[in-house]
VEXDREN-2710 file (C-alpha; in Angstrom, 1 decimal):
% VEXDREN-2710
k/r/px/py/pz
1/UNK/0.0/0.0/0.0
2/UNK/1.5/3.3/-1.0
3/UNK/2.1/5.8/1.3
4/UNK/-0.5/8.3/0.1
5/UNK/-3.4/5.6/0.1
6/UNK/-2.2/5.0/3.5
7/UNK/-2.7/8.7/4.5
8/UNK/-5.8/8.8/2.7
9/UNK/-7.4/5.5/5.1
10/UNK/-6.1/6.9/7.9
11/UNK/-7.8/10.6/7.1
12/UNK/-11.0/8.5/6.0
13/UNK/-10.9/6.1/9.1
14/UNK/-11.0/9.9/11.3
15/UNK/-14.1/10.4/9.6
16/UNK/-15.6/8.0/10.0
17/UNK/-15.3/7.5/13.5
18/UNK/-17.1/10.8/13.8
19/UNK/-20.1/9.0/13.5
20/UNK/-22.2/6.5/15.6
21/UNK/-21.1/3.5/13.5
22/UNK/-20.9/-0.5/15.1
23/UNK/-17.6/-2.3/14.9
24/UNK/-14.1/-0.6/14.5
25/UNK/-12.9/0.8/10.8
26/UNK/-10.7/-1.7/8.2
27/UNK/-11.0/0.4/5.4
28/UNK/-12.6/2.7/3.0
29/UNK/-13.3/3.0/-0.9
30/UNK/-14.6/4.7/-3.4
31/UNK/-17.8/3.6/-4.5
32/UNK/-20.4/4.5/-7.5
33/UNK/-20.6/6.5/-10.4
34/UNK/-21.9/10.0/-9.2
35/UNK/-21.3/13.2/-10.8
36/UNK/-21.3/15.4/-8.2
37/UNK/-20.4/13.8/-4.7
38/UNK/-17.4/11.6/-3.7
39/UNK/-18.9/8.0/-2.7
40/UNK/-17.0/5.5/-0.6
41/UNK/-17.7/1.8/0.8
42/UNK/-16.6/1.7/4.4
43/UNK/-16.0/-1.4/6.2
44/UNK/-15.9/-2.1/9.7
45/UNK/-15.7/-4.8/11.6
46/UNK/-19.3/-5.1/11.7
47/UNK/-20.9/-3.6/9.3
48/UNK/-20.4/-1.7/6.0
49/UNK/-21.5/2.3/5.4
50/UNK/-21.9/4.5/2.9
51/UNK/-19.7/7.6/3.2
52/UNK/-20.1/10.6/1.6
53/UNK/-17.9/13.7/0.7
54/UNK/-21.0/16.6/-0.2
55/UNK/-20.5/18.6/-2.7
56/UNK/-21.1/21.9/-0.7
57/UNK/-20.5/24.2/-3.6
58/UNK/-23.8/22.6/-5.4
59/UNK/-25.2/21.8/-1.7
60/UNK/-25.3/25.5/0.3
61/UNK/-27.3/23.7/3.0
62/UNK/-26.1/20.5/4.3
63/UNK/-27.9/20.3/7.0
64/UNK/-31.4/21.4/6.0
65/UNK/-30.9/18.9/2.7
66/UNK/-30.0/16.2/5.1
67/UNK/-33.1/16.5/7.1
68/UNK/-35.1/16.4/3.9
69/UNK/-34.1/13.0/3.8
70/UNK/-34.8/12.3/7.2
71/UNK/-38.0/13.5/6.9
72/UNK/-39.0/11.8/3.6
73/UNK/-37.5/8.2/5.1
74/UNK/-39.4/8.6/8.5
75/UNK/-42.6/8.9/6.6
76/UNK/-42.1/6.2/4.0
77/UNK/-41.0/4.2/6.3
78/UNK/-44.2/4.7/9.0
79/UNK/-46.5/4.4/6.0
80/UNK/-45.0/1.4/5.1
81/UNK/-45.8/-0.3/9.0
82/UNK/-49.0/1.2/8.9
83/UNK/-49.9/-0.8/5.6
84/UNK/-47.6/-4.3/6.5
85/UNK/-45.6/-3.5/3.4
86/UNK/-42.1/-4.1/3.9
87/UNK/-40.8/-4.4/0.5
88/UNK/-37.9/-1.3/1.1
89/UNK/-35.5/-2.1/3.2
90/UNK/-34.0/0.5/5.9
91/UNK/-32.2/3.5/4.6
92/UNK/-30.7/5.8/7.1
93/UNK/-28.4/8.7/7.7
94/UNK/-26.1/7.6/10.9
95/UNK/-25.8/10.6/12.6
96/UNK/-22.4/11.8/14.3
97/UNK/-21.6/11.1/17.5
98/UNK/-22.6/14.8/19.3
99/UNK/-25.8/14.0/17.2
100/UNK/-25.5/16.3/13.6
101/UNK/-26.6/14.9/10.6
102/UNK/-23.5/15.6/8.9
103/UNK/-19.5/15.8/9.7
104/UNK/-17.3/19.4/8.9
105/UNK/-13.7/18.3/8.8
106/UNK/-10.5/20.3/9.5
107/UNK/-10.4/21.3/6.1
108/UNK/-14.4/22.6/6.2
109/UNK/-15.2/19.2/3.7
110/UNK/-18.8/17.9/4.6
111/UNK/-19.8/14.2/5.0
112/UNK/-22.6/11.7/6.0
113/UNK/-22.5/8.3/6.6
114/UNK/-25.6/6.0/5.5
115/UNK/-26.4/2.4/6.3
116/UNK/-25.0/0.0/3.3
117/UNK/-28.2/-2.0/1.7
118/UNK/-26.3/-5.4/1.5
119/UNK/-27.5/-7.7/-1.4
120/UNK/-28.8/-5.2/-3.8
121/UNK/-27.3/-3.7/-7.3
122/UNK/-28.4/-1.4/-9.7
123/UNK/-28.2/-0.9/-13.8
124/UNK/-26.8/2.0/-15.7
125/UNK/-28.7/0.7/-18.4
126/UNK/-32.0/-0.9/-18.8
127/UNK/-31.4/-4.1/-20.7
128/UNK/-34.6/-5.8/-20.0
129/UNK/-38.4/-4.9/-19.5
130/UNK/-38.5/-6.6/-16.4
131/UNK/-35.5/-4.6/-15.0
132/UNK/-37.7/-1.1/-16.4
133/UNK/-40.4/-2.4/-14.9
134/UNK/-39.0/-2.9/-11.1
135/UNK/-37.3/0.1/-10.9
136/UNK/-39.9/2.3/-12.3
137/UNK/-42.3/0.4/-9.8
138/UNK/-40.3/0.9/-6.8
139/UNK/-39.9/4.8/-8.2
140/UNK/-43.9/4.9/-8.4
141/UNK/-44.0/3.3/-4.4
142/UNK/-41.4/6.3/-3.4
143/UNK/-43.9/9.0/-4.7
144/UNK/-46.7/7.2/-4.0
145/UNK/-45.8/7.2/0.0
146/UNK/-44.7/11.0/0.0
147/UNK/-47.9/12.1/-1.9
148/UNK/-49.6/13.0/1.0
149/UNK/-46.7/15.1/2.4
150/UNK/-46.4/19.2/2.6
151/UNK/-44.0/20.4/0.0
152/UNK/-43.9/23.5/2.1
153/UNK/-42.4/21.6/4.5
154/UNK/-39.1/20.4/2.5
155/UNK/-35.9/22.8/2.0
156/UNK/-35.4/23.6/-1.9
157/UNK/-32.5/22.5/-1.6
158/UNK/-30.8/23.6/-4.9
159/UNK/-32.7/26.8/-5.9
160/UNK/-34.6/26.4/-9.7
161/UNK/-33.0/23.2/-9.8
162/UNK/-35.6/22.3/-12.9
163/UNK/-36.3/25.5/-13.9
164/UNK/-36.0/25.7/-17.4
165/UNK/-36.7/29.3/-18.3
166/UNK/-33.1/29.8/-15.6
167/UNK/-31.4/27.3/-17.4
168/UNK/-31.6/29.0/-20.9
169/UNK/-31.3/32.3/-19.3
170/UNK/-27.9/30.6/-18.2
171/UNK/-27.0/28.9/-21.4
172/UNK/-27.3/32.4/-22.8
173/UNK/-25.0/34.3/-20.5
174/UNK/-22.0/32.1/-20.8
175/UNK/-22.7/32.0/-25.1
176/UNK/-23.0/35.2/-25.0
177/UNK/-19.3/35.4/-22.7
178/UNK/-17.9/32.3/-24.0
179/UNK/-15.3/32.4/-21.5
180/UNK/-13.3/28.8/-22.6
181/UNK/-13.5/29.5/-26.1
182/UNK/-15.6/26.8/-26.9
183/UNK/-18.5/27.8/-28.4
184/UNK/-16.6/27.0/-31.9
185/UNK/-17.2/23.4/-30.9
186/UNK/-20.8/23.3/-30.1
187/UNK/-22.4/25.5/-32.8
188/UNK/-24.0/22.5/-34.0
189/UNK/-26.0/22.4/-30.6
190/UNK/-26.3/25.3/-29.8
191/UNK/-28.8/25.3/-33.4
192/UNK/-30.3/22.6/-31.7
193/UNK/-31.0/24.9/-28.4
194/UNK/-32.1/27.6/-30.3
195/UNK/-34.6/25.5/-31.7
196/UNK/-36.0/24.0/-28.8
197/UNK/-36.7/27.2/-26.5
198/UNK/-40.8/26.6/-27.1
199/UNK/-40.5/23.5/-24.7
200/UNK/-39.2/26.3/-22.3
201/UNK/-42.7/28.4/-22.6
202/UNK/-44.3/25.2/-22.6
203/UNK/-43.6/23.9/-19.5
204/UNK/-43.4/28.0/-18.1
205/UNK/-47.0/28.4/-18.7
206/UNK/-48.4/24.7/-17.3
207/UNK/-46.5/25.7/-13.4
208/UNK/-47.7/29.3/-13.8
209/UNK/-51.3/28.4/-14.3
210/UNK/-51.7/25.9/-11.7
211/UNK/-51.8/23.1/-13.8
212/UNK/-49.8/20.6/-12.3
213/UNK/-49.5/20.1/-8.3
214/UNK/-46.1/20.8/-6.7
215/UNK/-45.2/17.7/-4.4
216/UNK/-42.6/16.4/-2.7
217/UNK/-40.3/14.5/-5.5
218/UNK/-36.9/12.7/-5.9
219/UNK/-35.9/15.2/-8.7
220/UNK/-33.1/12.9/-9.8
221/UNK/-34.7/9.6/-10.6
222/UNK/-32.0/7.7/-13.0
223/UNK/-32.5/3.8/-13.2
224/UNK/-29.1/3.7/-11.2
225/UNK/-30.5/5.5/-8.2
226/UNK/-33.3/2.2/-7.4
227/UNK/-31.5/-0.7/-5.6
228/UNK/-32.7/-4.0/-6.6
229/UNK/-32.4/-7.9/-4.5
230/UNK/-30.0/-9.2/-6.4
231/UNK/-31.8/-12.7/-6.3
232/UNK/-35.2/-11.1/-6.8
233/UNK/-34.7/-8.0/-8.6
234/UNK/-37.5/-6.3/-7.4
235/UNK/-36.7/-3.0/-5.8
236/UNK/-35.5/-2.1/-2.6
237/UNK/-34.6/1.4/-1.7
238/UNK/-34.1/4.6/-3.5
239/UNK/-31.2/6.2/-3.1
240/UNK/-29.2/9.5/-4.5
241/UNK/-31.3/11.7/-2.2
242/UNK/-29.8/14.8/-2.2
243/UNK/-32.7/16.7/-4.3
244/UNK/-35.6/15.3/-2.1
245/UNK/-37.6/18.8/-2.3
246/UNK/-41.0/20.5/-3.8
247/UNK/-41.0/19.7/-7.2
248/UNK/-43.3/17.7/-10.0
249/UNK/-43.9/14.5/-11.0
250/UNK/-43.2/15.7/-14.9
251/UNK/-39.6/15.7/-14.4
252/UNK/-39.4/12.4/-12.2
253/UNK/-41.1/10.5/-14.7
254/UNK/-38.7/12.9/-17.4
255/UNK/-35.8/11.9/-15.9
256/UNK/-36.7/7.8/-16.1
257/UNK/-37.9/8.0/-19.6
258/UNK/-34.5/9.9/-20.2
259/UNK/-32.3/7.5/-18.4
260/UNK/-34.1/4.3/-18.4
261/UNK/-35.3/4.0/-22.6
262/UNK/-32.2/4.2/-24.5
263/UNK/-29.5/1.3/-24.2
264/UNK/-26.9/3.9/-24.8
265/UNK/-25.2/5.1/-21.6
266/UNK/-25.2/9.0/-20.9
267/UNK/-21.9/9.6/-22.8
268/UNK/-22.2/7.5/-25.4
269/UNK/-20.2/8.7/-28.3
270/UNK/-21.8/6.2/-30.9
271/UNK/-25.1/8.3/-31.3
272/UNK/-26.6/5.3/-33.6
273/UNK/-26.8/3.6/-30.3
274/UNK/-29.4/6.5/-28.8
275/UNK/-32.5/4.4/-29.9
276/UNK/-35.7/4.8/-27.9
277/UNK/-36.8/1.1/-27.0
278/UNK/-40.6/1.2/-26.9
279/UNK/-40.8/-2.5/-25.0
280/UNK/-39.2/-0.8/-22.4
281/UNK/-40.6/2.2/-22.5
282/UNK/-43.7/0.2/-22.2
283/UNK/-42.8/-1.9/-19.0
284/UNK/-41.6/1.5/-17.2
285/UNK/-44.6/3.3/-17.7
286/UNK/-46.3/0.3/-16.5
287/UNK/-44.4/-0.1/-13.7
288/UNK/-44.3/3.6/-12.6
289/UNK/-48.2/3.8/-13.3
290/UNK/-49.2/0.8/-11.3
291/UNK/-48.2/2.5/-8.1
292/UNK/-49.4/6.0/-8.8
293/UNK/-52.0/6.2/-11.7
294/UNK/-54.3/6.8/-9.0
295/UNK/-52.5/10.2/-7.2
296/UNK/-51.9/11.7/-10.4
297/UNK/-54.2/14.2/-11.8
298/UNK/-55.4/13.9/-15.1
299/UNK/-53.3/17.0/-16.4
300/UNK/-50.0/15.3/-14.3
301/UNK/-50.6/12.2/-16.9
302/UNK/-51.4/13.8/-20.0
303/UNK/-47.8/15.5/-19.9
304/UNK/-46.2/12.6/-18.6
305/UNK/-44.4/12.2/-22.3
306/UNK/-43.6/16.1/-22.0
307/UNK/-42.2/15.5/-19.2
308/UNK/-39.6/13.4/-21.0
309/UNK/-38.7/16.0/-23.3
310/UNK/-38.5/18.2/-21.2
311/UNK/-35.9/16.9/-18.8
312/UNK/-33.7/15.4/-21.8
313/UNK/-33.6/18.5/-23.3
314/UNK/-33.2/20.1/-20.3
315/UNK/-29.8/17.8/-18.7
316/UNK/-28.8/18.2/-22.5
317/UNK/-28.8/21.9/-21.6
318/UNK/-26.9/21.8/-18.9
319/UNK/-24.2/19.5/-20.1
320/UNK/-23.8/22.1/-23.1
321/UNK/-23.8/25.4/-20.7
322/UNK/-21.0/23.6/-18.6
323/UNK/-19.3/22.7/-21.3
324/UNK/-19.3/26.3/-22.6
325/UNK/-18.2/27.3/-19.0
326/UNK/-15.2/25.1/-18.8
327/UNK/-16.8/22.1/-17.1
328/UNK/-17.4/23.2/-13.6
329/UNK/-20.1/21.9/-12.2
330/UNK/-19.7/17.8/-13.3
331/UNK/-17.3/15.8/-13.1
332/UNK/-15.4/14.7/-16.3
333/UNK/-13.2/12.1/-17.4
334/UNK/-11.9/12.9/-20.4
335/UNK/-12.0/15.7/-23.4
336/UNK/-15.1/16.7/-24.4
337/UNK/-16.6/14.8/-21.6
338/UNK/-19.6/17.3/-20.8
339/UNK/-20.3/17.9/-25.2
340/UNK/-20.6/14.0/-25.4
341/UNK/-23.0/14.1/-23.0
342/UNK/-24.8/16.8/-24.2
343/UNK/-24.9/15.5/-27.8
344/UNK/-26.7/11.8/-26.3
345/UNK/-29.4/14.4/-24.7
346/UNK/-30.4/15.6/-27.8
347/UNK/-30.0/12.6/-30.1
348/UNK/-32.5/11.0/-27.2
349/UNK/-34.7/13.9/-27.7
350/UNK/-35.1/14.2/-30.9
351/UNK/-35.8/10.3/-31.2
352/UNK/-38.7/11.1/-28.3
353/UNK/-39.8/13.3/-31.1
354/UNK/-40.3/11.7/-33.8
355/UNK/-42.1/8.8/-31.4
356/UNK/-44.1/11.3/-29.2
357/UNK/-47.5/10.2/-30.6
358/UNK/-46.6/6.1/-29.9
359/UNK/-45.5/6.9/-26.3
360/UNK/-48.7/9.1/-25.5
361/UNK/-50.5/6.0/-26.8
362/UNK/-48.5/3.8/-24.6
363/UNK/-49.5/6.2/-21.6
364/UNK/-53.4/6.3/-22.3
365/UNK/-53.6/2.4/-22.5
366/UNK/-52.2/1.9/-19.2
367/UNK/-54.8/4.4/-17.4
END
């Protein structure tokens, strides 16, 4: 073990011991695929943890975002009692030892620890319709058990977090600056943004006309944020919490459709790849529906397939803009990272386009 992983274990075995964990710590690492925090398996000699470095420059409010969670869990988790369902397992933010929510190192880094949901996994990628299907279920029984909560009573935690009439405003600023130099590189989508500002005043004039309720929602509902049994596969826990807030159900369902209906990956560079697959499609929607056809209100599911546009247009959006900016806000591995992803968004969406009337279809035979 070289010295500098050495000091690294020893700084992360600190941490950790920060909070009320069982058993002693062997070792620490990283964990997951996230774009924004820094994930690592901790193992004791008890138990293993999931720890946490929070991004506070995205995050302003650790504390109030953490309680969030607490707050959504506790309630799920009491419905669930009251109702003898038991199919999601515990999922829990181990508080510190002087009781926070969340650790403040030397260095003024943030952390949390939360329990480790042993025998689960999750897919990147839909492959199958039965995979679509139990993760969009298991997303449908999350909203379906906070439905009845106040989203006056959750922190917005990232301010206009979906709000896409900010986001262009954004985009706008930094073409307009072009601070990187890279708008040479993009003019292509940049077209395509130009071109796709009506789903902007679209979605601007549903929210400020009371169309569609504001509840309490995930916000970030990628098919790699549902833990399935590994022997089962049916779903278990919901995790990536961090944007528990008021939101709506448009851009939950968005974001699935978005992540869950083409086999490419996010940054997929092969844009022949970025083919909607309507099976899956099909068992998502079904899955999604059969918890929460019932909440919804009839404008909520007549916009459901909107909803899909918009937030692949909209992550599109923000991969482009960051790109512009000189990739800032997520993490990259490699040249062009943030355009690559920007160019799957809107290969996706256009795709959605030209297959909008079959998904709406789709959507009405399930209600």
């Amino acid at each position: 073990m070289s010295d500098f992983i050495k000091m690294q274990q020893q700084e992360l075995a600190i941490i950790t011991n920060n909070f009320s964990i069982t058993g002693n710590f062997i070792k620490a690492k990283p964990y997951g695929s996230g774009h924004i925090n820094d994930t690592y398996l901790v193992t004791t000699s008890a138990e293993k943890y999931i720890l946490q470095r929070l991004n506070h420059n995205i995050f302003k409010n650790i504390g109030e975002m953490n309680r969030n969670i607490i707050k959504a869990l506790k309630h799920l988790y009491s419905k669930q009692k009251t109702n003898n369902d038991h199919r999601f397992r515990d999922l829990e933010i181990i508080l510190c030892n002087n009781g926070d929510n969340h650790y403040k190192d030397k260095d003024g880094n943030y952390w949390r620890m939360m329990n480790f949901v042993s025998g689960s996994t999750s897919f990147d990628v839909a492959e199958k319709p039965e995979t679509a299907y139990e993760a969009a279920k298991a997303l449908g029984y999350f909203q379906e058990n906070l439905a009845d909560l106040d989203p006056d009573d959750f922190y917005p935690v990232i301010k206009d977090f979906h709000n896409l009439e900010m986001r262009m405003n954004s985009f706008k600023d930094v073409l307009e600056e072009n601070p990187q130099n890279r708008k040479q590189f993009a003019t292509t989508e940049i077209e395509f943004v130009k071109s796709h500002e009506h789903l902007s005043d679209s979605l601007k004039e549903l929210l400020e006309g009371n169309k569609l309720p504001i509840r309490v929602t995930h916000n970030d509902t990628k098919i790699n944020n549902v833990l399935l049994d590994r022997k089962t596969l049916k779903g278990i826990a919901v995790i990536d919490l961090d944007t528990i807030m008021p939101g709506t159900v448009l851009f939950d369902f968005g974001d699935m459709v978005r992540t869950f209906i083409s086999p490419a990956k996010e940054d997929e560079t092969n844009l022949t790849k970025v083919i909607p697959d309507l099976d899956i499609f099909k068992a998502m929607a079904k899955g999604y529906l059969s918890e929460l056809k019932d909440v919804l209100t009839e404008t909520e599911k007549a916009n459901l397939v909107f909803g899909g546009k918009i937030m692949t247009f909209m992550i599109g959006l923000r991969f482009l803009t960051d790109f512009l900016n000189g990739d800032v806000y997520f993490n990259t591995t490699r040249k062009n990272h943030n355009l690559d992803r920007c160019r799957t968004q809107f290969k996706l969406l256009l795709e959605i386009e030209k297959q909008e009337e079959v998904l709406n279809q789709i959507i009405k035979a399930l209600l």
